[in-house]
PDB file of the backbone (N, CA, C, O) and the ligand in Angstrom, with CONECT records:
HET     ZN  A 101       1
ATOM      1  N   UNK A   1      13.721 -47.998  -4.761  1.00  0.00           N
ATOM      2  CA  UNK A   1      13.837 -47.147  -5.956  1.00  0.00           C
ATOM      3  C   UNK A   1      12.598 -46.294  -6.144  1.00  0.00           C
ATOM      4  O   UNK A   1      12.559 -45.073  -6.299  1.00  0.00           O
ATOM      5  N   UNK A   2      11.393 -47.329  -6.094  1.00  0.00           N
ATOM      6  CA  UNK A   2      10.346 -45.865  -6.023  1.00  0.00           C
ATOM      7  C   UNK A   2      10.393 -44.775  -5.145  1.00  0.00           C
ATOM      8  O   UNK A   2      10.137 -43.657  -5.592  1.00  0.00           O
ATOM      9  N   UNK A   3      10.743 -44.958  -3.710  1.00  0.00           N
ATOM     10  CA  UNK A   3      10.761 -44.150  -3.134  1.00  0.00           C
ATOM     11  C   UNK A   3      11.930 -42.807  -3.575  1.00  0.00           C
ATOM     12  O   UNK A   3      11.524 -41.718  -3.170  1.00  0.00           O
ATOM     13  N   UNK A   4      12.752 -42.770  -4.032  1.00  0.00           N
ATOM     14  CA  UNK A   4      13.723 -42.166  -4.798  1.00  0.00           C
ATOM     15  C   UNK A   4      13.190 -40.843  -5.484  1.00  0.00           C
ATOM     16  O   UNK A   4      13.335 -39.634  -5.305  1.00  0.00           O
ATOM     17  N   UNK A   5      12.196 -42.030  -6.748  1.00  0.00           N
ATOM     18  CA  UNK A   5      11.140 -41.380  -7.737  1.00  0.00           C
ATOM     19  C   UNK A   5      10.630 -40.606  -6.971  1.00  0.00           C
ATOM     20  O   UNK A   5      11.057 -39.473  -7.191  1.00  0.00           O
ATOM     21  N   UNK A   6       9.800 -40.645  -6.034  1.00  0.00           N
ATOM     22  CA  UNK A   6       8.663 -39.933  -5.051  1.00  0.00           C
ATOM     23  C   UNK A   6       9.530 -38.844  -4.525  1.00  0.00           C
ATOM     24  O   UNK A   6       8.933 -37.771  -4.617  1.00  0.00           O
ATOM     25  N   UNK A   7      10.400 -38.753  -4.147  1.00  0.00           N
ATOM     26  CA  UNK A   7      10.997 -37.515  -3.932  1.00  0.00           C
ATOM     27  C   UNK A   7      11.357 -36.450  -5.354  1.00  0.00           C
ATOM     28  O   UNK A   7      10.931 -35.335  -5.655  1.00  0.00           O
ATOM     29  N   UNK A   8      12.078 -37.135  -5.847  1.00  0.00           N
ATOM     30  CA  UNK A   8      12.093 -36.444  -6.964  1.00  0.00           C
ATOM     31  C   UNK A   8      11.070 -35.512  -7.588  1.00  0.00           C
ATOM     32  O   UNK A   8      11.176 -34.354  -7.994  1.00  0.00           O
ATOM     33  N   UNK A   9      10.006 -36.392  -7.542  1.00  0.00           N
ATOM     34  CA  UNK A   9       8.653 -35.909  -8.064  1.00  0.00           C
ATOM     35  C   UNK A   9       7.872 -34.913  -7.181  1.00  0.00           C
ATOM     36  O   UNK A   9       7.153 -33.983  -7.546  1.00  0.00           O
ATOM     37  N   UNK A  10       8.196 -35.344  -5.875  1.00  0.00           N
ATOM     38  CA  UNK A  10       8.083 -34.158  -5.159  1.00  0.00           C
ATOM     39  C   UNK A  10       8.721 -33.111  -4.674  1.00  0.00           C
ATOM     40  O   UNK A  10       8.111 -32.242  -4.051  1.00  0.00           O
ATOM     41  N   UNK A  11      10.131 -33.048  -4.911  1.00  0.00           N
ATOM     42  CA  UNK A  11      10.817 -31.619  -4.994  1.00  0.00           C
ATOM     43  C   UNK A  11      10.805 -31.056  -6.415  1.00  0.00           C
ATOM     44  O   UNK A  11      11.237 -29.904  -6.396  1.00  0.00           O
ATOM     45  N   UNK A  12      10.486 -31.434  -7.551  1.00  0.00           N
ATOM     46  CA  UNK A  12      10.346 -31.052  -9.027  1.00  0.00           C
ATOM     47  C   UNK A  12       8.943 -30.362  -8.878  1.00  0.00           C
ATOM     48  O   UNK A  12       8.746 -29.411  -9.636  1.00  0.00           O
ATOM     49  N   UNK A  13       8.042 -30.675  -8.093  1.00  0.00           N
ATOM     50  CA  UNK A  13       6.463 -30.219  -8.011  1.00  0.00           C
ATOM     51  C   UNK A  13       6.187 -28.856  -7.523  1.00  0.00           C
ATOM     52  O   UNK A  13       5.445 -27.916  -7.805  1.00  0.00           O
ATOM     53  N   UNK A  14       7.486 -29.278  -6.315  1.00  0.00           N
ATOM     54  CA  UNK A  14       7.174 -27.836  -5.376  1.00  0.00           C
ATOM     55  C   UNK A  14       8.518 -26.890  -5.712  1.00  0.00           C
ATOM     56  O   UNK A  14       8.853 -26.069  -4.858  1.00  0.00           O
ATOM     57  N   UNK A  15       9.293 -27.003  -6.962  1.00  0.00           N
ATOM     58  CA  UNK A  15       9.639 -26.220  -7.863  1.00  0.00           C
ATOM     59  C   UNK A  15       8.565 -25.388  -8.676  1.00  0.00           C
ATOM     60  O   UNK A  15       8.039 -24.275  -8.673  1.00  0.00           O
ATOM     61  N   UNK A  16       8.557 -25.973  -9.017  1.00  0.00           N
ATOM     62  CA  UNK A  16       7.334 -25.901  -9.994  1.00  0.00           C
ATOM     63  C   UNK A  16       6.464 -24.853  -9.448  1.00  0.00           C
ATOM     64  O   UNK A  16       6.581 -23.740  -9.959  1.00  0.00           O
ATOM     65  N   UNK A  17       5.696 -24.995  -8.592  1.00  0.00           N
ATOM     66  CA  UNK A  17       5.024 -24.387  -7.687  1.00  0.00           C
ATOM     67  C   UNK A  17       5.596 -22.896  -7.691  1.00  0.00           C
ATOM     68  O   UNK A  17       4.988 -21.870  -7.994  1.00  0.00           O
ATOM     69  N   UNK A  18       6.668 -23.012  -7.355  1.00  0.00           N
ATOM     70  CA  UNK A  18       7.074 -21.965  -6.526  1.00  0.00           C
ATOM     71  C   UNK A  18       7.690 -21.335  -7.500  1.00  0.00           C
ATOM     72  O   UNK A  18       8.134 -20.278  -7.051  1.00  0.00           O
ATOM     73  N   UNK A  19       7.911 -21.454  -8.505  1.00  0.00           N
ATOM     74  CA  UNK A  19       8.057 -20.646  -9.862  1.00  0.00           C
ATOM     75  C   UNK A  19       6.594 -19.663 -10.329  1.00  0.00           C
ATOM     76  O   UNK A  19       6.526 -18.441 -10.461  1.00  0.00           O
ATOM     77  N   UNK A  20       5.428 -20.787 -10.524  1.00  0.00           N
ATOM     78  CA  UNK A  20       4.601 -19.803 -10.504  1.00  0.00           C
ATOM     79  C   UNK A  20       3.973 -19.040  -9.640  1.00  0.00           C
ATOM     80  O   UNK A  20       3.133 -18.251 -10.072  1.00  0.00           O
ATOM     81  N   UNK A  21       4.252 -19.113  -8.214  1.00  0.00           N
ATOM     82  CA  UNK A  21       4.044 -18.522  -7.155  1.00  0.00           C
ATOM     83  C   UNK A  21       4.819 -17.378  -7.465  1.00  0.00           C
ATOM     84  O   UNK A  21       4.483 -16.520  -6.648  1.00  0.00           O
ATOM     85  N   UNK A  22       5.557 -16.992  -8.115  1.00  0.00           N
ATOM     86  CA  UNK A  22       6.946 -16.048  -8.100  1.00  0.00           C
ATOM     87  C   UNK A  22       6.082 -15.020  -9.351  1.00  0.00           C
ATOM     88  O   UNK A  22       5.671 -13.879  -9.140  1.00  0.00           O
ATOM     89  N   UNK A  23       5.956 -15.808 -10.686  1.00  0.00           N
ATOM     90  CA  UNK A  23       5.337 -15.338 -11.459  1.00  0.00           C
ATOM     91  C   UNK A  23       3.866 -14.686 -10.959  1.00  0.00           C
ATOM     92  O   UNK A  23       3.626 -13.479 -10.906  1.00  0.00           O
ATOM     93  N   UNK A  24       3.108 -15.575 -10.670  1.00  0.00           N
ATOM     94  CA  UNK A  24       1.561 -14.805 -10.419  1.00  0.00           C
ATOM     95  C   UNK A  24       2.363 -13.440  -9.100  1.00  0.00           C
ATOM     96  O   UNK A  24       2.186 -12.227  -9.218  1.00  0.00           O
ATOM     97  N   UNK A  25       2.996 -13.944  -8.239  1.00  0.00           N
ATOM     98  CA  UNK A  25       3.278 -12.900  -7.355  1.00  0.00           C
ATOM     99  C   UNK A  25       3.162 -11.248  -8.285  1.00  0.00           C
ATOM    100  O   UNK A  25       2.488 -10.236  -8.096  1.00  0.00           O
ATOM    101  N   UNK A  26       4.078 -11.601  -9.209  1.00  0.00           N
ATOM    102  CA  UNK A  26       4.307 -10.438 -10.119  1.00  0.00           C
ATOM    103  C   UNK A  26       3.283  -9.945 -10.533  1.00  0.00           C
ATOM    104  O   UNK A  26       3.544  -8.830 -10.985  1.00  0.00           O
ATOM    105  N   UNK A  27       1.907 -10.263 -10.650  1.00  0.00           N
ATOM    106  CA  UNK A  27       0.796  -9.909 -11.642  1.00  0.00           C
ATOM    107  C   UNK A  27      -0.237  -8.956 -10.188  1.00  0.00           C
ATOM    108  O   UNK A  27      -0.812  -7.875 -10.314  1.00  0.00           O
ATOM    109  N   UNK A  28      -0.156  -9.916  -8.802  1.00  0.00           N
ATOM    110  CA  UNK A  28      -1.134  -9.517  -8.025  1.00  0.00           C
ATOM    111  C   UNK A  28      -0.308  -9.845  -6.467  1.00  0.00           C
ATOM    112  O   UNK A  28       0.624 -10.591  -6.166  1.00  0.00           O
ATOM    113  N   UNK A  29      -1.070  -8.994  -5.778  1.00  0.00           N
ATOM    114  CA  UNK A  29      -0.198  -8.911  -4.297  1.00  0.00           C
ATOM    115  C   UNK A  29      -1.288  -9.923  -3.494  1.00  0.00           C
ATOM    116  O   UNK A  29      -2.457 -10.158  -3.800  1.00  0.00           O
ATOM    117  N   UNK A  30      -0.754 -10.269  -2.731  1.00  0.00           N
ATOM    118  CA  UNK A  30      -0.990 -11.261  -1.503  1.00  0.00           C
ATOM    119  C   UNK A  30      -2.133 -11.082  -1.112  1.00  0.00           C
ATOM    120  O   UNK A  30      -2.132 -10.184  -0.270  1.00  0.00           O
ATOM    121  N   UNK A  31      -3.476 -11.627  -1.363  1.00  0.00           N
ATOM    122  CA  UNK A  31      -5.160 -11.169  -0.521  1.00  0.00           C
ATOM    123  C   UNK A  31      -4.635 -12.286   0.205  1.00  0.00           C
ATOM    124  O   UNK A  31      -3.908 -13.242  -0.064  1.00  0.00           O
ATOM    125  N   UNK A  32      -5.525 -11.651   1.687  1.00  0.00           N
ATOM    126  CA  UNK A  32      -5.735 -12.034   2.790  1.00  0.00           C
ATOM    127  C   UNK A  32      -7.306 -12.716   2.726  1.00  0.00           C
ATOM    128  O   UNK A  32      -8.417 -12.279   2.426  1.00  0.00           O
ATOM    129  N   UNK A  33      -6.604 -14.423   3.314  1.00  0.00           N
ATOM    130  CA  UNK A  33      -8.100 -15.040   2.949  1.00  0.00           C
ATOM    131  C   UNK A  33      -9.349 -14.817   3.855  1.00  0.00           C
ATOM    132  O   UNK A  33      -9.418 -14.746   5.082  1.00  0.00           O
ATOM    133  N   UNK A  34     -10.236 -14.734   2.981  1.00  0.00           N
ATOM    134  CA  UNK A  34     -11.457 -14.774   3.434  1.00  0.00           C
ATOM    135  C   UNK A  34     -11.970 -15.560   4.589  1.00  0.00           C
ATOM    136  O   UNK A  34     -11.546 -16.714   4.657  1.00  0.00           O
ATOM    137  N   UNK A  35     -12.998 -15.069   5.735  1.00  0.00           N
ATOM    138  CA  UNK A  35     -13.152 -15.927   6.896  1.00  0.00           C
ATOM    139  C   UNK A  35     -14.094 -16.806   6.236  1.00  0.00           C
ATOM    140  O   UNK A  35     -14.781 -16.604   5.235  1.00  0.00           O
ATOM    141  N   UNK A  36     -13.985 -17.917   7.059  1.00  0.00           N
ATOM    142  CA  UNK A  36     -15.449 -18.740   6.450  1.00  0.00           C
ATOM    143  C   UNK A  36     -17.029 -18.391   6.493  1.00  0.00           C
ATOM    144  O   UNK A  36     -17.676 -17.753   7.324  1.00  0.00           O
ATOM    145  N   UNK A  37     -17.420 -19.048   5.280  1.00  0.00           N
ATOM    146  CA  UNK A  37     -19.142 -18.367   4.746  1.00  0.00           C
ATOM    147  C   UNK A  37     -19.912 -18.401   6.284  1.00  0.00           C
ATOM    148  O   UNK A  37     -20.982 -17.793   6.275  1.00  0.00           O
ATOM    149  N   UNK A  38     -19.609 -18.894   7.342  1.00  0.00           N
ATOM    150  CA  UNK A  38     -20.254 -18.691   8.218  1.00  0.00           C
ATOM    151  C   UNK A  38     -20.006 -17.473   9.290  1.00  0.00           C
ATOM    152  O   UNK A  38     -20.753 -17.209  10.233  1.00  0.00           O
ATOM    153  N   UNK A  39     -18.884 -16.839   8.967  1.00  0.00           N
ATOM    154  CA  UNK A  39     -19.172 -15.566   9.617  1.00  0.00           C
ATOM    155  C   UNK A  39     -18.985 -14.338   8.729  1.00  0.00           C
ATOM    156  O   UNK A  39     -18.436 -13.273   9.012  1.00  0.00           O
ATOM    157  N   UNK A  40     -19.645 -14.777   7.438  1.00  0.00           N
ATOM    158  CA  UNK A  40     -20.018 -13.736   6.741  1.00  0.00           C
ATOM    159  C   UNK A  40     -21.357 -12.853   6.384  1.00  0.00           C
ATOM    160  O   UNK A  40     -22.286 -13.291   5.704  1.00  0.00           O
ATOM    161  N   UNK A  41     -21.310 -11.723   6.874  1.00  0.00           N
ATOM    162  CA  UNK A  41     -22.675 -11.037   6.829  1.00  0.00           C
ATOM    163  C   UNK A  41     -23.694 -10.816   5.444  1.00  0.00           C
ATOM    164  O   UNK A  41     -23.197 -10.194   4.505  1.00  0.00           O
ATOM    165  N   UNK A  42     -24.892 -11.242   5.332  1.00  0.00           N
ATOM    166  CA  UNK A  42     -25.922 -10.761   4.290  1.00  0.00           C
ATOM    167  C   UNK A  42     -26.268  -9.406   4.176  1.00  0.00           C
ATOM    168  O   UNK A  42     -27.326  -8.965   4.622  1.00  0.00           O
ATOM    169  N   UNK A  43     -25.257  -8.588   3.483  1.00  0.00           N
ATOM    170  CA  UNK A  43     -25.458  -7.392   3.822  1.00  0.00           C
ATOM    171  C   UNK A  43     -26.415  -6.537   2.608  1.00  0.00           C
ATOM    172  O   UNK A  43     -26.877  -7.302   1.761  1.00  0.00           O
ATOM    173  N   UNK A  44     -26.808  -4.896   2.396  1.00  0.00           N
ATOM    174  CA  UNK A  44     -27.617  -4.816   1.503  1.00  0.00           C
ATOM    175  C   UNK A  44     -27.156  -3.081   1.407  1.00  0.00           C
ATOM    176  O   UNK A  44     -27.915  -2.267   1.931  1.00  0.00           O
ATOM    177  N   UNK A  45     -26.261  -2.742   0.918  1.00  0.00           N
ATOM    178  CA  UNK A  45     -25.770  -1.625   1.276  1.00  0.00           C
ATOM    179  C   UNK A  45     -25.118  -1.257  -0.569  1.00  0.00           C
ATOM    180  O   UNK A  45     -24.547  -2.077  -1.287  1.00  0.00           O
ATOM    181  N   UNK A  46     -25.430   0.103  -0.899  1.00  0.00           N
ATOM    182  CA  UNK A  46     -25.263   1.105  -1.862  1.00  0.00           C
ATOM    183  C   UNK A  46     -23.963   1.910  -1.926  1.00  0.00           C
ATOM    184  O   UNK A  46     -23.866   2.960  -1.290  1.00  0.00           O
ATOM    185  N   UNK A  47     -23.294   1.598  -2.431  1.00  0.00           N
ATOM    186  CA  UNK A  47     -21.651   2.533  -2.885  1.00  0.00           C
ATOM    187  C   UNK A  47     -22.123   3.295  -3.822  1.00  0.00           C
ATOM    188  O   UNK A  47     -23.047   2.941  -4.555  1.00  0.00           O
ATOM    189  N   UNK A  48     -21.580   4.340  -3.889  1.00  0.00           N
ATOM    190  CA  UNK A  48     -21.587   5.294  -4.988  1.00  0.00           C
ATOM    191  C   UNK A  48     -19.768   5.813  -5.006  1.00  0.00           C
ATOM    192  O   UNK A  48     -19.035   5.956  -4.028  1.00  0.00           O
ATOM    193  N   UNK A  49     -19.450   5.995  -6.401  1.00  0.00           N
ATOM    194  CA  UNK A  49     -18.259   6.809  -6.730  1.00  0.00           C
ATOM    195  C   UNK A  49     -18.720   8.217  -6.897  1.00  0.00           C
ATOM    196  O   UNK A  49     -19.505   8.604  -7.763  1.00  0.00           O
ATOM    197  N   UNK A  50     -18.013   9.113  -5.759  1.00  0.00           N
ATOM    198  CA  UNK A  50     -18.296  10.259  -6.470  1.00  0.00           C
ATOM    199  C   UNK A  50     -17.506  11.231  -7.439  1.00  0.00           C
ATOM    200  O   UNK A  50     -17.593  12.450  -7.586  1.00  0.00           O
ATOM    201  N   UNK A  51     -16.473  10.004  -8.226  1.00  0.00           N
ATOM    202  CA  UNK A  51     -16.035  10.795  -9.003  1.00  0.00           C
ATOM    203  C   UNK A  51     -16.015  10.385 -10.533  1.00  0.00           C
ATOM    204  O   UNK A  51     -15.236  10.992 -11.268  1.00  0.00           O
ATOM    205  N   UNK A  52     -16.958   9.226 -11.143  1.00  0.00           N
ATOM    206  CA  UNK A  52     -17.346   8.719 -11.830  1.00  0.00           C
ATOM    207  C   UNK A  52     -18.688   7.865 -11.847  1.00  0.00           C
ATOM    208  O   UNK A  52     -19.087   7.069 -12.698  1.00  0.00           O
ATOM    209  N   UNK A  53     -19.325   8.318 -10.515  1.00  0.00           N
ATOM    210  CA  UNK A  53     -20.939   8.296 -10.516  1.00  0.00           C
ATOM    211  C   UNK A  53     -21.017   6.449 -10.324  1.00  0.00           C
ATOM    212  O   UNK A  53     -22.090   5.974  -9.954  1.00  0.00           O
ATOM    213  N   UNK A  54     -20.132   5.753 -10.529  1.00  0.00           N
ATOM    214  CA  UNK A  54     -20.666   4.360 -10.936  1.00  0.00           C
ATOM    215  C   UNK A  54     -21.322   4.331  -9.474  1.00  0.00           C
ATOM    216  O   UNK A  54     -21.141   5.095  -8.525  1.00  0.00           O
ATOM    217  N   UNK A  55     -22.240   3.069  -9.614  1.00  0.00           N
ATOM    218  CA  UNK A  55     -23.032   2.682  -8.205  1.00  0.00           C
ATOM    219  C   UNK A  55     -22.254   1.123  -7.875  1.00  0.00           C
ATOM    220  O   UNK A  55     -21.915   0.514  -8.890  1.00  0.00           O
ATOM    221  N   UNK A  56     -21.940   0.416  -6.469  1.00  0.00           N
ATOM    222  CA  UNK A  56     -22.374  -0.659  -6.608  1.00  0.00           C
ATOM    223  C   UNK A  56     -23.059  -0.993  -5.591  1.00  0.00           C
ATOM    224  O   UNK A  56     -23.290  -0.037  -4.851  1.00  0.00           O
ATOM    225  N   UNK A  57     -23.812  -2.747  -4.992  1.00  0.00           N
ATOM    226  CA  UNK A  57     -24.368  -3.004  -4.154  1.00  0.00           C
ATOM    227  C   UNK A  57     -23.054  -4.218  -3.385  1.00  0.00           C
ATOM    228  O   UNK A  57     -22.284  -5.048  -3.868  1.00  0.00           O
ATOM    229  N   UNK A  58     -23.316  -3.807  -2.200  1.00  0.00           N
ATOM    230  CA  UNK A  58     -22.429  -4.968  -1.552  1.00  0.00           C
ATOM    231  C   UNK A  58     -23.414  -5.951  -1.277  1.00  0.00           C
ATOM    232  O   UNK A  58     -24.566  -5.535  -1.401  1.00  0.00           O
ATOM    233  N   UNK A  59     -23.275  -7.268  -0.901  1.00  0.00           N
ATOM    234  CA  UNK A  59     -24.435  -7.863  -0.732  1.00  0.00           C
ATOM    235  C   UNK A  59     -23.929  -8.881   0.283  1.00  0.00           C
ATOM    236  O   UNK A  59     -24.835  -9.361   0.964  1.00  0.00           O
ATOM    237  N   UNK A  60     -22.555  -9.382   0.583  1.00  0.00           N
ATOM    238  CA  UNK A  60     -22.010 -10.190   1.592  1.00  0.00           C
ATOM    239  C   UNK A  60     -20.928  -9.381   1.696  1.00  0.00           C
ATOM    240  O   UNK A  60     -20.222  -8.922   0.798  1.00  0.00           O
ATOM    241  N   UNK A  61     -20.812  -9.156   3.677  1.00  0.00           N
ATOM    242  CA  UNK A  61     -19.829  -8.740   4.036  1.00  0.00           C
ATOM    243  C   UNK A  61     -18.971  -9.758   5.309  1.00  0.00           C
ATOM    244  O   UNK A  61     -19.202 -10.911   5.674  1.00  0.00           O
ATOM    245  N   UNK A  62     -18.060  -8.893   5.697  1.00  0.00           N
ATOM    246  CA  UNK A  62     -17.353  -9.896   6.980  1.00  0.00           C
ATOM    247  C   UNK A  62     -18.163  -9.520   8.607  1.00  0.00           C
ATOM    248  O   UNK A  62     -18.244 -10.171   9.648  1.00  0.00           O
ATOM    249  N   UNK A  63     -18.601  -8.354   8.257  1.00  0.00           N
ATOM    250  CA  UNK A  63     -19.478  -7.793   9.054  1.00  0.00           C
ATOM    251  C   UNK A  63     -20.452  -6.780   8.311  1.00  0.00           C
ATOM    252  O   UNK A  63     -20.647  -6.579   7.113  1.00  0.00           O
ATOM    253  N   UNK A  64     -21.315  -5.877  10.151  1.00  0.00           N
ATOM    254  CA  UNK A  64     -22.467  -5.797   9.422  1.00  0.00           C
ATOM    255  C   UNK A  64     -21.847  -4.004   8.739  1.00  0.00           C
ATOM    256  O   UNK A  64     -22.630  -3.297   8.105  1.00  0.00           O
ATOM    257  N   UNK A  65     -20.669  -3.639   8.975  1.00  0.00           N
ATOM    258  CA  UNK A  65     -20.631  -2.337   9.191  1.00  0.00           C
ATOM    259  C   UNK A  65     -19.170  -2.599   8.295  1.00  0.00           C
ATOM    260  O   UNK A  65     -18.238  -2.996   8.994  1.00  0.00           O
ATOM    261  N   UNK A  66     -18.972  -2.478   7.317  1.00  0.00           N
ATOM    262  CA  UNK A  66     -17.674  -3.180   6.570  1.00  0.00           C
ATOM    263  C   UNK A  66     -17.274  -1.636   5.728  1.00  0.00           C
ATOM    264  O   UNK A  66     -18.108  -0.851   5.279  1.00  0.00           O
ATOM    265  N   UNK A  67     -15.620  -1.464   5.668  1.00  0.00           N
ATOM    266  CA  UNK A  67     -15.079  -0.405   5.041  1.00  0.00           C
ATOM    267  C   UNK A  67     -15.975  -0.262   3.877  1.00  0.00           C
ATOM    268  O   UNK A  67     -16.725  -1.173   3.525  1.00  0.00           O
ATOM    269  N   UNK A  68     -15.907   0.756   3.343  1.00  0.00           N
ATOM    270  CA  UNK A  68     -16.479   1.142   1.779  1.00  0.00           C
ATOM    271  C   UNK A  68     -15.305   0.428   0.881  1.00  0.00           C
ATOM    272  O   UNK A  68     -14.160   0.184   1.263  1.00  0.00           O
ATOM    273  N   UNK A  69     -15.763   0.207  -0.162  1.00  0.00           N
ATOM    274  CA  UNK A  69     -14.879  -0.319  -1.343  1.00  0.00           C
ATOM    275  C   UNK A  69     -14.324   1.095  -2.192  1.00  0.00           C
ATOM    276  O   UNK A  69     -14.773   2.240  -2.259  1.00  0.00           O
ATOM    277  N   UNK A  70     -13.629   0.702  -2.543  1.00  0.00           N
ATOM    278  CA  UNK A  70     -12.708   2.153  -3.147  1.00  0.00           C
ATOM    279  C   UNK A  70     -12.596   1.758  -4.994  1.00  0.00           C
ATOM    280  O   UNK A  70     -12.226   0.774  -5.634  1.00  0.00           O
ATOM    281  N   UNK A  71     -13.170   3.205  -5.366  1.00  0.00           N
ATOM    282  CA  UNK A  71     -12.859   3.042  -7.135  1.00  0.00           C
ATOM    283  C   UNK A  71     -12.627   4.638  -7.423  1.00  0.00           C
ATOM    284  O   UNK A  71     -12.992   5.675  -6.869  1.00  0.00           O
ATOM    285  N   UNK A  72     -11.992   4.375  -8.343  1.00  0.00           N
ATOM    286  CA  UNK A  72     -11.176   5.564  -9.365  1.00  0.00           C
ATOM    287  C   UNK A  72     -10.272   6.228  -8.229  1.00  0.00           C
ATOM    288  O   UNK A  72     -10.494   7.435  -8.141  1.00  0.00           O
ATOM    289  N   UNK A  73      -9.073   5.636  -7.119  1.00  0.00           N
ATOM    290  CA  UNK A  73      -8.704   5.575  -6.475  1.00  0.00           C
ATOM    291  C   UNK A  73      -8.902   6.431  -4.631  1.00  0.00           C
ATOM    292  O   UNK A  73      -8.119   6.848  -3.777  1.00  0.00           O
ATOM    293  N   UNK A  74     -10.746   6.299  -4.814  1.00  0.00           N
ATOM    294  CA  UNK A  74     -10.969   6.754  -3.602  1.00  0.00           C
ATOM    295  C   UNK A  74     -11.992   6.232  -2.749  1.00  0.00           C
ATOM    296  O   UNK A  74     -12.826   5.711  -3.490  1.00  0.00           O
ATOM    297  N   UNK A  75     -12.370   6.107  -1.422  1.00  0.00           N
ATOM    298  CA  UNK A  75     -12.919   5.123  -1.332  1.00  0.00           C
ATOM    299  C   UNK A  75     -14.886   5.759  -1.651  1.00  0.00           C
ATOM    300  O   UNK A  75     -15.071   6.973  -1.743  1.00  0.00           O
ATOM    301  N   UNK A  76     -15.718   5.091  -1.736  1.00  0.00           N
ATOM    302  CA  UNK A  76     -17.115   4.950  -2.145  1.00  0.00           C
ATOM    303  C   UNK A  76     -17.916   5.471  -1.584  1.00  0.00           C
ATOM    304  O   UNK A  76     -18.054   4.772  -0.580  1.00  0.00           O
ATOM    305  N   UNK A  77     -18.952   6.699  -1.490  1.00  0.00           N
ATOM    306  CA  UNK A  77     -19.610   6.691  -0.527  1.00  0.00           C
ATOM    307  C   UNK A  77     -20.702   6.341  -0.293  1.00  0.00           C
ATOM    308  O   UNK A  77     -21.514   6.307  -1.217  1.00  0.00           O
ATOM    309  N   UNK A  78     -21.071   5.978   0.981  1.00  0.00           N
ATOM    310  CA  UNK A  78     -22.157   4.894   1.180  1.00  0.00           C
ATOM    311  C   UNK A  78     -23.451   5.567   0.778  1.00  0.00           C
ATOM    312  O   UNK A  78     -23.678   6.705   1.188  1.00  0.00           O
ATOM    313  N   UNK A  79     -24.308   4.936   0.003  1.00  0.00           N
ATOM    314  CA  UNK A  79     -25.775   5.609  -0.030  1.00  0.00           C
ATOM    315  C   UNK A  79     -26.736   5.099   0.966  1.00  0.00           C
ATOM    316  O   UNK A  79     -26.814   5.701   2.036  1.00  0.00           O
ATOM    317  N   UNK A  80     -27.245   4.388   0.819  1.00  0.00           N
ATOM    318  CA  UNK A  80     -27.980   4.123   1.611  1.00  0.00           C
ATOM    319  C   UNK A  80     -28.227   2.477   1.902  1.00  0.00           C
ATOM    320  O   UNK A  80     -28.157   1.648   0.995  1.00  0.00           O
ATOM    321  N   UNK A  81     -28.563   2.090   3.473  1.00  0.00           N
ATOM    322  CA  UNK A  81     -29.076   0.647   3.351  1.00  0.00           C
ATOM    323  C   UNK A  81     -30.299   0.228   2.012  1.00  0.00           C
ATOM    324  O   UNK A  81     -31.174   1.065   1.790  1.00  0.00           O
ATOM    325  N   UNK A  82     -30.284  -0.819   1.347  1.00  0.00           N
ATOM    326  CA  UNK A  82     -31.083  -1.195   0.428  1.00  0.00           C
ATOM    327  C   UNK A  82     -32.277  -1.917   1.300  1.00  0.00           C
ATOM    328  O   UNK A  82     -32.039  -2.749   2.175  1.00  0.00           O
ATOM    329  N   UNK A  83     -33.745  -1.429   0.894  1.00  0.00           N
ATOM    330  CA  UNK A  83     -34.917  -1.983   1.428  1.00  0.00           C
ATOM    331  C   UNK A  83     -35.597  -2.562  -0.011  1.00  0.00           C
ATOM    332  O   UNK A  83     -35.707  -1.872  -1.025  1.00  0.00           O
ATOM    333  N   UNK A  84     -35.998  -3.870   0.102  1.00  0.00           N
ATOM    334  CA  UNK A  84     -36.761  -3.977  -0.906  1.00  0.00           C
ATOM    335  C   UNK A  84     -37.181  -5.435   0.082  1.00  0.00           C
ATOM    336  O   UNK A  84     -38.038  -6.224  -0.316  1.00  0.00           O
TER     337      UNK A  84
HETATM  338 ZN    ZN A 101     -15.183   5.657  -9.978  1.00  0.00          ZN2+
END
């Protein structure tokens, strides 16, 4: 009989699951996971928007030479490596 329960409890779970998998689906699309912290680069590199000026700094990448990040739907352009 427990074993019964245990199913139960585990097809009710991965209901469950997969309801809010359905829901969050709706809010945000599928990221592709991250490689592990060990082949991620210490990087030191300057974005600029040039169409709302914001700045940012990247500071870990997947490599040493990584796409620009994109805001106000275009992508960033690079300023310069950061020396300090
Ligand atoms: Zn912007």
């Amino acid at each position: 009989m427990f074993a019964f329960k245990l199913i139960i409890a585990i097809l009710a779970g991965f209901l469950i699951m997969r309801t809010g998998m359905r829901l969050l689906g709706g809010f945000s699309s599928p990221m592709a996971e991250p490689p592990p912290p060990g082949e991620l680069r210490k990087v030191k590199i300057m974005y600029r928007c040039e169409l709302c000026g914001s700045e940012v700094r990247m500071t870990i990448a997947p490599n040493e030479d990584p796409s620009p990040p994109r805001h106000c739907m275009d992508e960033m352009t690079l300023v310069a490596p950061v020396e300090d």
